[in-house]
N, C-alpha and C positions, 0 to 999 in steps of 0.2 A: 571349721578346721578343713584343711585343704586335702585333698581325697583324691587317688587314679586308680579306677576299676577297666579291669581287661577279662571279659568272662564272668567266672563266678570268681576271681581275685581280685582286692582291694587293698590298698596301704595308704595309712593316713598319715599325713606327714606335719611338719611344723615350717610357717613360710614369715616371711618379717611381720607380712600383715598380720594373722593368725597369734604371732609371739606377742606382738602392740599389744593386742586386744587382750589374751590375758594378762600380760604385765598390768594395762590399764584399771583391770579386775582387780588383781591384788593389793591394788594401793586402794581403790577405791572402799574396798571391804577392811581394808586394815589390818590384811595378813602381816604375817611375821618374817615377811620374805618370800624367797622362791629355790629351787633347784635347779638341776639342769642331770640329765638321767646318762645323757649320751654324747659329753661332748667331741665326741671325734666325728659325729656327721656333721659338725659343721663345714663350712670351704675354708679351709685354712689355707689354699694358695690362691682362690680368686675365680677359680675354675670357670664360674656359672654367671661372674660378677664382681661384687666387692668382696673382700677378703672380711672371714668371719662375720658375716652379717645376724647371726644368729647370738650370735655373744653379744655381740654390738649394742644388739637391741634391750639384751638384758642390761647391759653394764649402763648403757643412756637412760633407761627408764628406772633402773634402781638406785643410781649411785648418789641421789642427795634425800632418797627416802627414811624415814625414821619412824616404824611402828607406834603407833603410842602405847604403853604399861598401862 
């Protein structure tokens, strides 16, 4: 997980590589899905790059998945 410490502060954050790798997790263990806690930090206008690249990531990696019962 992607991480910027300044002092004794830290915040860890979620980056497309970071999101890959557990979406990849999830399918691989054959969870029942995923969430999303906070969707208003994604970049909804592009700011840093590609617009929504954090949604992106979920919605490519989950969208033809099917748990199995």
């Amino acid at each position: 997980m992607p991480y910027a410490v300044s002092g004794l502060n830290w915040v860890g954050y979620e980056d497309v590589e970071s999101l890959q790798l557990k979406m990849d997790f999830v399918r691989s263990e054959g969870y029942g899905g995923t969430m999303i806690w906070a969707i208003d930090q994604d970049d909804f206008q592009g700011v840093c790059g590609a617009t929504q690249p954090l949604t992106t990531t979920i919605h490519n990696a989950m969208k033809d998945y099917y748990a199995e019962m």
